[in-house]
N, C-alpha and C positions, 0 to 999 in steps of 0.2 A: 606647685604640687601637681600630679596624676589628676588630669579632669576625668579619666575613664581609664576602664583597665586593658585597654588593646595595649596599651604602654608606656612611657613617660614621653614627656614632649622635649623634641630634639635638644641634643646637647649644644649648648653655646661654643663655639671656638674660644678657648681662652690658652692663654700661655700659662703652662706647667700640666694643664688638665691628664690625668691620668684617664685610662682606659677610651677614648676617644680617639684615638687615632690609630688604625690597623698599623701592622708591622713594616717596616719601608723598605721596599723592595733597592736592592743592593746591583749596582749596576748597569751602568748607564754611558752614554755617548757622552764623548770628553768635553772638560768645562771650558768653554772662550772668555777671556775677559771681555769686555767691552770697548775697552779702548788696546786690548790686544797683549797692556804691561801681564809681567811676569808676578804671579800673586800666588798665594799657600790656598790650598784646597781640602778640606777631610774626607774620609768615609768611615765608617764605622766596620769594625768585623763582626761576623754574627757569631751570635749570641743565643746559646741554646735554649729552651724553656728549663724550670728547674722544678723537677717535680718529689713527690714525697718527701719534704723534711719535715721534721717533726717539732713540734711546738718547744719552747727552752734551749733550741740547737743554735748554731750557725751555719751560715754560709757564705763562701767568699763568691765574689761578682770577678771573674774574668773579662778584663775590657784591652780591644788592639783597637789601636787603627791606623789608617795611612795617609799622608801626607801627600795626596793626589793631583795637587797644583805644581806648577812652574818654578816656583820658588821658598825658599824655607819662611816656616814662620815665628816669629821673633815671641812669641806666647800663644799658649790651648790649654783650654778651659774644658774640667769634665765634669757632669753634672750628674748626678744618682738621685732621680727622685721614685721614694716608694709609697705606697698605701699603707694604712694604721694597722694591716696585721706584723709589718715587718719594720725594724730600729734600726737604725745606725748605731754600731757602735763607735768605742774612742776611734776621732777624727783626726789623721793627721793636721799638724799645726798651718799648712797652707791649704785646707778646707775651711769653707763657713756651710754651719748650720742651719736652715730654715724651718719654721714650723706654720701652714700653711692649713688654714681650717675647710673645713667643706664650705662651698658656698660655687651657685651657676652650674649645680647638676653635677659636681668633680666631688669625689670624695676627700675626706682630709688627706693628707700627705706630708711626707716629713723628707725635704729636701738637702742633701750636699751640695755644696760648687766648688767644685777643686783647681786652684790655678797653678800651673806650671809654667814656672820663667823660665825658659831654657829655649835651644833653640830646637825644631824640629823641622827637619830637611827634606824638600821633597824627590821623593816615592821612596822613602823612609817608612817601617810599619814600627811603632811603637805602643809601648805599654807599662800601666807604674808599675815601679818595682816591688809593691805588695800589693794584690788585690785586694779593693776594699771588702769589708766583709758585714753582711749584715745580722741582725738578730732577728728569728724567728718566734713570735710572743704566740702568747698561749691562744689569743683569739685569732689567731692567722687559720686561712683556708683556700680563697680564691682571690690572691693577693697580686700585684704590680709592680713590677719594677720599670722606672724607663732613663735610659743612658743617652745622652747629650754628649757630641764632641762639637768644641766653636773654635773660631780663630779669634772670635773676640766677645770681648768682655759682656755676659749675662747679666741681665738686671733681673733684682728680684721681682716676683709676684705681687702685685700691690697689696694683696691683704696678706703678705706674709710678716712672721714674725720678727724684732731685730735678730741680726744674726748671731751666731757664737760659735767664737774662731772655736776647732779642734786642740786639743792640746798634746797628741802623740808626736812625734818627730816627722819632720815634712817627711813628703816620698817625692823622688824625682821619678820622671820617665826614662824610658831604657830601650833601647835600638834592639827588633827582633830581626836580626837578618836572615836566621833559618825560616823566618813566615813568609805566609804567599800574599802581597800586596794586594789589596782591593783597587776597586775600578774605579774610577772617579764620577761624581754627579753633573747633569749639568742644570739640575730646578734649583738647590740651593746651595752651590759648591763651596759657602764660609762652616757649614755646619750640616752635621747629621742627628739621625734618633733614633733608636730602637725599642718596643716595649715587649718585653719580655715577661712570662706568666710564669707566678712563681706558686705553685699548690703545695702546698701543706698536707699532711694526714689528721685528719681533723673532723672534728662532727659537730652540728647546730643540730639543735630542737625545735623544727615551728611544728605551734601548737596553734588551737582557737578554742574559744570557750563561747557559750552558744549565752540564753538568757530565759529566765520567768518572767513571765510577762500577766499579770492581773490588770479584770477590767469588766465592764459591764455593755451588753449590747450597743453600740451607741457609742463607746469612749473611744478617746483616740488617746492612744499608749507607746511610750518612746519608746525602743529598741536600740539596743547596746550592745554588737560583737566585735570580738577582740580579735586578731592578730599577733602573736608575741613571737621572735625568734630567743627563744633561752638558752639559746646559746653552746655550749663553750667559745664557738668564733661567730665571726662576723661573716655577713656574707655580699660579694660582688659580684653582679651580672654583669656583661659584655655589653655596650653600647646601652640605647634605649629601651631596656625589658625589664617591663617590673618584678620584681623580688621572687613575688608568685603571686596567682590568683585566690580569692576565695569567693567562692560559693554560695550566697547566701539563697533559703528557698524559707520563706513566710507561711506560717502558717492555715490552712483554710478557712475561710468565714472571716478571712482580713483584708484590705488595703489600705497599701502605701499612700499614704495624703503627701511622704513627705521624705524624696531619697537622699544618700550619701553620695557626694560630689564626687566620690573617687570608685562610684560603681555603677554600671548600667544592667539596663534590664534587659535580658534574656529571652524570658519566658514569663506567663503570666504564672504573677509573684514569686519570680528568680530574679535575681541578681547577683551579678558577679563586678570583684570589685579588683582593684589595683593596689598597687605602692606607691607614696610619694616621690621616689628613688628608687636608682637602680642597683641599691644597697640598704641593706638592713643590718645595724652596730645590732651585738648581742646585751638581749635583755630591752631590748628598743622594741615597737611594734605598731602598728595601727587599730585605730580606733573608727568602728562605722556604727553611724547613728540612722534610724529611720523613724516614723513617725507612722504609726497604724491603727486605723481605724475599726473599730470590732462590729464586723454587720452580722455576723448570727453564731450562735453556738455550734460548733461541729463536733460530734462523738468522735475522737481517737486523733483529731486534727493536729499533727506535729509540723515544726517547721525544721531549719538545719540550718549548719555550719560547715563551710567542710571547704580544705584546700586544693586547690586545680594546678593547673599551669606548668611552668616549669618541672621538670624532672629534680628530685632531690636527692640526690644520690650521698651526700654529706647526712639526712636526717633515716636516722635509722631506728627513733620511737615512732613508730602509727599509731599507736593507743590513742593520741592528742591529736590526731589529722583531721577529726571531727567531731561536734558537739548538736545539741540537740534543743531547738526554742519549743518550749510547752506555754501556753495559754490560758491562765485559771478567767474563765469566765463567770461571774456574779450569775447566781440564781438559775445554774446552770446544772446542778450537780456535783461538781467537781473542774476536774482540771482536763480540757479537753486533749490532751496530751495520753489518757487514758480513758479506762471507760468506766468510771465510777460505780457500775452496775453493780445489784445484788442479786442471789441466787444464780449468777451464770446469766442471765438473760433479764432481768430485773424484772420479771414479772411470775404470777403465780397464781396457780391453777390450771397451768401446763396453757393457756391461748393467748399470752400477749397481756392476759387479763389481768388486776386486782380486784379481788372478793367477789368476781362475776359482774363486775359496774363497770367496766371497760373491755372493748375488744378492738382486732386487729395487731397489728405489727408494733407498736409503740415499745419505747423503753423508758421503766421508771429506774433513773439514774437514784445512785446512793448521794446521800450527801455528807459534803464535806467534815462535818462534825462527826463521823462515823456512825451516824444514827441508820434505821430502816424505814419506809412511807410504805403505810398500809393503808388500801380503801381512800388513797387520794389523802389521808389527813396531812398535815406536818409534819415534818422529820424531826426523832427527837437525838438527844446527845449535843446540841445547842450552836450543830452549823448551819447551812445554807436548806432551807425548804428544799423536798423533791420535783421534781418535774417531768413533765408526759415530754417525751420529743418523738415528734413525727416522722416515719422511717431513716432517723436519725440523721434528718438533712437540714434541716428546718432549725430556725430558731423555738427555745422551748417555750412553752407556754403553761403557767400553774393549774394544778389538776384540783385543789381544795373545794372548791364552790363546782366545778365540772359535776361531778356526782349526783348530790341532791339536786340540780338542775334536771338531770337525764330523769330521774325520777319521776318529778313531778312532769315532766310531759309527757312521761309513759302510761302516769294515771289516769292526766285527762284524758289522753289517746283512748283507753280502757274507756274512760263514760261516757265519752260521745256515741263510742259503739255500742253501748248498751241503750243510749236510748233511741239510736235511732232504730236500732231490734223490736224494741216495745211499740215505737210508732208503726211501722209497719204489721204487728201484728195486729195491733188495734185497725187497722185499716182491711188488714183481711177478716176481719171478725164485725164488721159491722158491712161486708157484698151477700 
């Protein structure tokens, strides 16, 4: 899987892999045998991209090629392999069928092999007499096709499925001699390949959904955002790029004790994360866990979700490109996500104050049970006690007992100054 979100880790070289291999340049200095005999050679004709078909259609695959060696070959083998948004339909009878699951970074794929026993002579262009034709499924979007000509015999993919012959009437090949011959190779002159990008008119929905998070100063609290592509298709990136980015930013008065393997940190408490693949099945998505520790109450502290990365030119909902992590902190007032305050400003007597027993900049937050704190008492309506927080930075601290505190050291303050008045006057009154 994605250890980080710069991108997936390199794709393995395998046989059949789709999207892995750029498109192969056609044209080249002529092929030498080695010991000089006379041997059959291919090339492929190109093969346009196919773009806008529509999901439930079809489309036939145009395939030439040429016979670019010295000598005719006595059998050629063609191979159509595509990605799960597009089908093979009915197979002529000299095709077998593969069914080949993701696995080593290659998406699933569902392979032909088609053999022709005939002879084909060289610099001969030929081509079967019906093109094969595929189906375009409903989750098709940014799909693959890739075409295989051999002189000899293809083995399957090791985790591929048994095969199953076709059952329509063979197709044989057929001599184009109004086509213009290709060039011949000389890096792998038994076989060529071409991969062709097949797009579809089609739309996917990525979405993310953000998370509540409760907890008390002190706790450390999991965290769970989502990723979901919902679809109608599936989607494939080009090489090693993940799917798309998402954004994760943590709310204030938290840290991370504890991140998601497929995301890095950014910024202090951002994270951005990855895909497992370079492909996302619809209705499929990722799942990012963290672990967060609560060091103090923040007034209005939100966090976020929200997708980056690649261009999505296929997702045409935004309403779901983002979501929003709120924080209910214990004994906090409410849910620092907002600002649970009463009156506008939660205090009253127009300075910060309650009943004249406090002053400055403080906020007395509402509490969660929907009740009001007057004079510092308890909040009633039977949620969470009010609390004083300090130009709303600071962790809160209970105001109940604060009060009558201030009081009585306001009185003694008051008697000490009275009587140190009377000693001194008694002092002036006995010179």
């Amino acid at each position: 899987m994605l250890q980080s979100s710069s991108g997936l880790r390199p794709l393995r070289k395998t046989a059949g892999a789709v999207g892995a291999i750029a498109l192969i340049a056609l044209g080249a200095a002529p092929a030498v045998a080695a010991d000089d005999d006379p041997s059959a050679a291919v090339t492929l004709g190109k093969i346009a991209p196919i773009d806008g078909v529509k999901p439930g259609s079809s489309v036939d695959v145009p395939v030439t090629f040429t016979n670019t060696g010295t000598a005719a070959a006595d059998k050629v083998w063609l191979t159509y392999t595509v990605t799960r948004g597009l089908s093979h339909t009915e197979l002529p009878s000299n095709c077998l069928r593969y069914e080949i699951p993701a696995y080593d970074e290659a998406p699933s794929r569902s392979q032909a092999v088609c053999e022709f026993d005939q002879t084909v002579k060289a610099g001969a262009v030929y081509a079967p007499e019906k093109a094969l034709t595929l189906k375009v499924l409903d989750h098709a979007l940014y799909d693959r096709l890739r075409v295989t000509v051999e002189t000899t015999e293809p083995g399957p993919d090791d985790n591929a499925s048994d095969p199953v012959r076709g059952t329509g009437p063979a197709v044989k090949l057929v001599e184009q001699p109004d086509a213009t011959p290709g060039g011949p190779r000389d890096d792998h002159p038994d076989w060529d390949a071409a991969d062709v990008k097949v797009t579809a008119d089609n739309t996917a929905d990525f979405k993310v959904t953000g998370a509540r998070l409760k907890g008390a100063v002190g706790d450390t609290v999991a965290l769970t955002a989502n990723f979901t592509n919902a679809g109608p298709a599936w989607v494939l990136r080009d090489g090693d790029v993940s799917v798309t980015k998402v954004r994760i930013k943590m709310p204030a008065g938290t840290t991370v004790t504890k991140g998601d393997g497929f995301c890095d940190k950014v910024a202090a408490g951002t994270y951005e994360c990855g895909t497992s693949e370079s492909w996302e099945d619809e209705g499929k998505g990722e799942i990012y866990t963290f672990k967060l520790r609560i060091d103090k109450a923040v007034q209005g502290a939100k966090g976020s979700v929200a997708l980056t990365g690649e261009p999505r030119p296929f997702d045409t909902n935004k309403a779901d490109d983002t979501a929003a992590i709120t924080l209910d902190v214990a004994g906090s007032g409410g849910s620092t996500g907002g600002s649970g305050s009463t009156g506008g400003s939660g205090s009253t007597g127009g300075s910060g104050s309650t009943g004249g027993s406090t002053s400055g900049t403080g906020s007395t937050h509402g509490s969660t049970g929907g009740g009001s704190s007057t004079g510092g008492d308890s909040t009633t309506g039977g949620g969470t006690s009010g609390s004083t927080t300090t130009g709303g930075d600071l962790a809160s601290t209970g105001s109940g007992a604060t009060l009558p505190i201030a009081g009585a050291s306001a009185a003694a303050l008051a008697a000490g100054a009275a009587a140190v008045l009377v000693a001194r006057r008694r002092r002036t009154a006995g010179r």
